[in-house]
C-alpha positions in Angstrom: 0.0 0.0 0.0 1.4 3.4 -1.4 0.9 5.9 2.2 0.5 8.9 0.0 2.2 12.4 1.1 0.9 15.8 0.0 2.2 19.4 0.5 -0.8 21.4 0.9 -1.6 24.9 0.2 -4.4 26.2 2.5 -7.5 28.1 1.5 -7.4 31.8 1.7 -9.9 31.8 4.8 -7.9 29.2 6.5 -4.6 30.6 5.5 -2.7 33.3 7.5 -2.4 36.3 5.2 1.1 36.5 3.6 3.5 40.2 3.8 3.8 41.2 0.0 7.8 40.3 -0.1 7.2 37.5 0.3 4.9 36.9 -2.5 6.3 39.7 -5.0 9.4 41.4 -6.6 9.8 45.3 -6.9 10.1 45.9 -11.1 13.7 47.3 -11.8 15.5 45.6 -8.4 16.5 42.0 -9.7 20.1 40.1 -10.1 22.6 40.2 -12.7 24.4 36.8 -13.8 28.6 36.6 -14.0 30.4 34.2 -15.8 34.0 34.2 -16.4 36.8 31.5 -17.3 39.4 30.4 -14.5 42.0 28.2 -13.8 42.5 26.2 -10.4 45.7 24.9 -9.6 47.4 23.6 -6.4 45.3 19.7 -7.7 46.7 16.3 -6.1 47.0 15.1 -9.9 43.4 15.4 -9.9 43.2 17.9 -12.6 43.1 17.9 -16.3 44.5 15.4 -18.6 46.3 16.2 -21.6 43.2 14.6 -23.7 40.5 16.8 -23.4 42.4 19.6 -21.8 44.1 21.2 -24.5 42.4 24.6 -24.0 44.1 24.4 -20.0 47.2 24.3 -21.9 46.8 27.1 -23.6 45.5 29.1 -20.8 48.2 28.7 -18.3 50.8 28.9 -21.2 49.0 32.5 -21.9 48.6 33.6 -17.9 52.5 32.6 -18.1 53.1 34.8 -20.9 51.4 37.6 -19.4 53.7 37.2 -16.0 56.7 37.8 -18.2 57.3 33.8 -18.2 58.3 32.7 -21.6 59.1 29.1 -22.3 60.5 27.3 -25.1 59.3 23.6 -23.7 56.7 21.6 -24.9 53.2 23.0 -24.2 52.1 19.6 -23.4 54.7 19.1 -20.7 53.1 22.0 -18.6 50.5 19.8 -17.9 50.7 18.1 -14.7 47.3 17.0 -13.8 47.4 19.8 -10.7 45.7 22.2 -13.1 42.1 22.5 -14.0 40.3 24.7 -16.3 36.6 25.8 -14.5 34.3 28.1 -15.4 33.5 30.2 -12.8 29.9 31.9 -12.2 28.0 34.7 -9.8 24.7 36.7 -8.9 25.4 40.4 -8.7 22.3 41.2 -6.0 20.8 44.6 -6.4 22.7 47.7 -4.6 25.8 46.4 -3.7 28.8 48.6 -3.5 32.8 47.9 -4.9 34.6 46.5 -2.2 31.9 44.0 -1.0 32.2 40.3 -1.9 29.8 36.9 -3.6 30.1 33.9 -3.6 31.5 32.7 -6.4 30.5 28.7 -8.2 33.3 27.1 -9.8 32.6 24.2 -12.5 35.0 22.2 -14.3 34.9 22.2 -18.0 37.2 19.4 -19.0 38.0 15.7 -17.5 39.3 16.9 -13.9 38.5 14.1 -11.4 38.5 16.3 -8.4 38.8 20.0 -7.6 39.6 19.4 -3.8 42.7 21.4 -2.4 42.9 24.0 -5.2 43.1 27.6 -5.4 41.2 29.9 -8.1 43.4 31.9 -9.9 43.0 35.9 -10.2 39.6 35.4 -12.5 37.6 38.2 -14.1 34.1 37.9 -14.2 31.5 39.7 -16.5 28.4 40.4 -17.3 26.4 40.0 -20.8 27.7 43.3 -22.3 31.5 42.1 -21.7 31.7 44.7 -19.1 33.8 43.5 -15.8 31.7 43.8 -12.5 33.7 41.8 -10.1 36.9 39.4 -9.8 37.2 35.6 -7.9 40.1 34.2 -6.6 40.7 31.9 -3.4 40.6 28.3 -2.3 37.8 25.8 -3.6 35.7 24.3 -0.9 33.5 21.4 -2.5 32.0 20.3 0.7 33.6 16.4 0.9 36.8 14.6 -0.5 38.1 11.6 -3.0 40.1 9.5 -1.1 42.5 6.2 -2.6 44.7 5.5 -5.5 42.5 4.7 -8.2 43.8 3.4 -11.3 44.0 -1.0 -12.1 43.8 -2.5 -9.0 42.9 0.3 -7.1 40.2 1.8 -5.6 38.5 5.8 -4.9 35.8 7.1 -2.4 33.8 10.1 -2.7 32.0 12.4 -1.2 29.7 14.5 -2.5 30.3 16.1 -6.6 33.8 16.2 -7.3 33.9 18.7 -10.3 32.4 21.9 -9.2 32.5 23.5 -5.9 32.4 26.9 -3.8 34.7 29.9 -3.1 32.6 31.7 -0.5 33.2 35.9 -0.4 35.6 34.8 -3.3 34.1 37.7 -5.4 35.2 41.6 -5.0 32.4 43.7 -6.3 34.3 46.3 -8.9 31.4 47.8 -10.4 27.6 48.7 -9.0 24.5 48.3 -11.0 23.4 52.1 -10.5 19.5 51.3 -9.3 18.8 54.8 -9.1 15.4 54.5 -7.1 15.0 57.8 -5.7 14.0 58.9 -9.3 11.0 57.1 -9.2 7.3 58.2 -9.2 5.8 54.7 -9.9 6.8 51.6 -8.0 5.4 48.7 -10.0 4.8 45.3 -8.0 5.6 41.8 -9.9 3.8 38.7 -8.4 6.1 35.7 -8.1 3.0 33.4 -9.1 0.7 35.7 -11.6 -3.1 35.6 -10.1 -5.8 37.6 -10.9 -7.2 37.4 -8.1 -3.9 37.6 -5.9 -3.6 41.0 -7.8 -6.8 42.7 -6.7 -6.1 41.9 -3.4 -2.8 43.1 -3.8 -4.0 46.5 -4.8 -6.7 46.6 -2.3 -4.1 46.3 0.9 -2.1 48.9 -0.9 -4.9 50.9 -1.3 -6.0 50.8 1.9 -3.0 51.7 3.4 -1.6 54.5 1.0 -5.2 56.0 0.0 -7.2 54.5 -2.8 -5.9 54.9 -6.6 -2.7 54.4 -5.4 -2.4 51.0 -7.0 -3.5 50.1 -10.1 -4.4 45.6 -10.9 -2.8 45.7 -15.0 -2.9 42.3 -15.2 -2.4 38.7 -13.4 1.3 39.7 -12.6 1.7 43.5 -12.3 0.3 45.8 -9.8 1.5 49.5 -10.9 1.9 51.9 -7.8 1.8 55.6 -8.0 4.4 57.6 -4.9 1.6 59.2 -2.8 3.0 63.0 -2.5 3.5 62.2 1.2 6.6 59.8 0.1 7.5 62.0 -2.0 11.6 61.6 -1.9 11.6 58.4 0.7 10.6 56.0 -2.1 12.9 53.2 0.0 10.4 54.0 3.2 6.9 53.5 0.9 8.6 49.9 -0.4 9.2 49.0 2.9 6.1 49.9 4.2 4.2 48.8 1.3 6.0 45.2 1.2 5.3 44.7 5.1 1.5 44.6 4.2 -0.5 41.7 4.7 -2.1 40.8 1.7 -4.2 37.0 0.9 -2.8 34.8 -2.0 -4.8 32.5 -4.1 -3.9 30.1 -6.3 -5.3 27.7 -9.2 -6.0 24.1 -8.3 -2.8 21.9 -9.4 -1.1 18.8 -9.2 2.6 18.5 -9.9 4.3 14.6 -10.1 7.9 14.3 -10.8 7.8 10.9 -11.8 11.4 10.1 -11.6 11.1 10.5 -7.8 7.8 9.8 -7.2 6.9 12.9 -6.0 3.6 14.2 -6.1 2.0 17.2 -4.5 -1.5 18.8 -4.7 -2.9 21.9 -4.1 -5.3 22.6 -1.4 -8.0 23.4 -3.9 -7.9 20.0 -5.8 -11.2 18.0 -6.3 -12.1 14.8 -7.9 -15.3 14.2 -9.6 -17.4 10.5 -9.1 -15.5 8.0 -10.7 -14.0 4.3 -10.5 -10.3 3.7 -11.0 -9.3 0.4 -11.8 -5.3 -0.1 -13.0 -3.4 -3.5 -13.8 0.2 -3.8 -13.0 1.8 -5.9 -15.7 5.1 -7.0 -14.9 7.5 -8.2 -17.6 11.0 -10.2 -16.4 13.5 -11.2 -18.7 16.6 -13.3 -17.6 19.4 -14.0 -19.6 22.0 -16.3 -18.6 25.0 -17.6 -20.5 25.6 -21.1 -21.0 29.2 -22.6 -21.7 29.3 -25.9 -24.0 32.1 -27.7 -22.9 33.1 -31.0 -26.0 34.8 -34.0 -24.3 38.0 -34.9 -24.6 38.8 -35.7 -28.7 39.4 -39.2 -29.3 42.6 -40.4 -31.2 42.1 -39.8 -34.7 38.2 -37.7 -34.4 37.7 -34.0 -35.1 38.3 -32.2 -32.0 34.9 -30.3 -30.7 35.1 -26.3 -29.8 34.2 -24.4 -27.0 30.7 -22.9 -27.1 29.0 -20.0 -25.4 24.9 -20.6 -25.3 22.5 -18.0 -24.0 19.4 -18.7 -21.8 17.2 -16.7 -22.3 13.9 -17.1 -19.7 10.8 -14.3 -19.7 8.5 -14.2 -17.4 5.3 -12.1 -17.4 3.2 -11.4 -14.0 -0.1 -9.3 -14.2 -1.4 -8.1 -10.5 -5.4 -9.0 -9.9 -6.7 -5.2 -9.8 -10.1 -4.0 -8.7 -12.6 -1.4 -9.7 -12.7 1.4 -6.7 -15.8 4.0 -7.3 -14.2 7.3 -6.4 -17.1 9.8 -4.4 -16.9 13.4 -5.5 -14.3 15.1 -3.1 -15.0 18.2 -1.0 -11.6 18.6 0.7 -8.0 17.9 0.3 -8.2 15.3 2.8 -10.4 13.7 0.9 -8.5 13.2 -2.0 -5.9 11.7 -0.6 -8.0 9.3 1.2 -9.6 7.9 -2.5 -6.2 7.9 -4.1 -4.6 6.1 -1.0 -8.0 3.6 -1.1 -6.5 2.5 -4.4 -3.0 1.3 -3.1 -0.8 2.0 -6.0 3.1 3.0 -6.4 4.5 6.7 -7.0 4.5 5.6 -10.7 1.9 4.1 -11.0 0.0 7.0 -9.3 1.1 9.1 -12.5 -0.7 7.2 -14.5 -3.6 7.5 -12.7 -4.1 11.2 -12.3 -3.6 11.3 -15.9 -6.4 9.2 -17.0 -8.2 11.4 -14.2 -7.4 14.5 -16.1 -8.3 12.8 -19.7 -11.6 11.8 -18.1 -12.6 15.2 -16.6 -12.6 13.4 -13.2 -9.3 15.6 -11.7 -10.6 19.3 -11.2 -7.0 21.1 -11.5 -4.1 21.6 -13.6 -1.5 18.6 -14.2 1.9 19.4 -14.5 4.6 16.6 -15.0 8.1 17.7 -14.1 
């Protein structure tokens, strides 16, 4: 018997009411993505390989170059396995100044076994328009180890993902992103989840706190605010007042299943319609085993047998007894999951299930497969 598990999201007169934060984003005050190309060196020969890391050759034979290092050896030679070419990447958050630091998320790009014990090299990182915003360097911190000799005859343990890791404050901010907020006259609200409904009632706690007309419901995901002329000049006061309020979310019925888990979870406004369920489990087993024909011995003057392999190949085919369960029309959450768990099915086959449900008109909500 599947015991099934639901996340639940509770009715709006159930619910407490939510602060707009946490259900919204202020239009114009978002991240900006880094990326930049890196080496890390100071590897236990856990690095790059001279197949497939051709382009780590040429970047430490350039960074050498550049440090007034010119050599007349083979490129190839240079690599030692204690180098390892990453890329390295980083959220610029909104307002920071130069001087403060990010995290930055190194990734190796070639064969690299392991990125334990190295160091990030001096590593520029940019935005979309090529422009510089911050630099990463420091030591990598993956969060567990590989351990043993590897190789024939020998054997590793890991720990956690070898080939990307962490250099935390790693990143010196060089460059703002001027958010010049004091500018504004309008202060325009995106919802996180677009609701019609959520929106309205969005404008209406604004409204009620600020004066009415000060916001304005455009559509499911934008709520446009005008600066009452008290605020006038302490535009950062009205967003923090005006994301403190209380406001009650709603949200369409929906089920989302991630079937390579077997995760499923329903919203609290699910229903099921009067139906039966019945579903067969067919169950198909094949078994191959390989046989080895061994000839006797070859008598004096006979034609001497050979050596056979034979496959066995044995399929079985098992089909569970299922039964036809009538389904009542559901009120509640609760509900639900008490018909779906009065079926006794697996994860899997649960996905199935609420998709025949959804074909048949009998599952009141949105499916979404993940």
């Amino acid at each position: 018997m599947f015991a099934f598990l639901t996340l639940s999201l509770f009715s709006v007169s159930m619910a407490h009411a939510v602060r707009v934060k946490d259900v919204a984003t202020i239009e114009g005050v978002r991240e900006n993505q880094l990326i930049g190309y890196g080496l890390v060196v100071g590897l236990d020969r856990t690095g790059d390989q001279v197949i497939g890391g051709q382009f780590t050759i040429q970047a430490m034979m350039s960074m050498l170059n550049k440090m007034g290092i010119n050599l007349v050896i083979d490129p190839i030679q240079l690599l030692t396995r204690n180098i390892a070419s990453v890329m390295v990447t980083a959220k610029l958050p909104p307002f920071v100044k130069p001087g403060m630091t990010l995290d930055a998320v190194v990734s190796s790009m070639a064969n690299a076994k392991s990125l334990q014990g190295g160091t990030l090299l001096l590593t520029p990182l940019k935005a979309p328009n090529q422009q510089v915003f911050a630099v990463a360097q420091g030591p990598v911190s993956i969060g567990g180890f590989l351990g043993g000799t590897g190789g024939a005859g020998g054997a590793t343990i890991t720990k956690n993902h070898q080939a990307a890791g962490v250099v935390p404050a790693g990143a010196i901010v060089e460059k703002e992103v001027v958010v010049d907020i004091d500018t504004w006259d309008t202060v325009s609200v995106l919802l996180r989840h677009p609701d019609f409904t959520t929106a309205i009632r969005t404008a209406e706690a604004i409204d009620g706190t600020f004066g009415k007309g000060t916001a304005v419901p455009v559509n499911a995901g934008l709520v446009k605010t005008t600066l009452p002329s008290s605020f006038h000049g302490r535009v950062v006061e009205y967003i923090a007042t005006m994301e403190g309020l209380d406001v009650s979310v709603d949200v369409a019925a929906k089920v989302v299943v991630n079937e390579r888990t077997g995760t499923v979870v329903l919203g609290e406004h699910v229903r099921l319609s009067t139906c039966a369920i019945s579903h067969g489990n067919l169950t198909i087993s094949v078994k191959n085993t390989l046989n080895v024909s061994q000839p006797p011995a070859p008598v004096i003057g006979s034609t001497q047998g050979q050596t056979t392999v034979t496959p066995d190949v044995q399929t079985d085919v098992a089909e569970e007894q299922s039964r036809l369960i009538v389904v009542d029309q559901t009120v509640t959450l609760g509900e639900v999951v008490r018909a779906l768990n009065a079926v006794g099915v697996t994860p899997r086959d649960l996905v199935a299930i609420l998709s025949a449900l959804r074909a048949a008109g009998a599952l009141q909500a949105n499916l979404e497969i993940v």
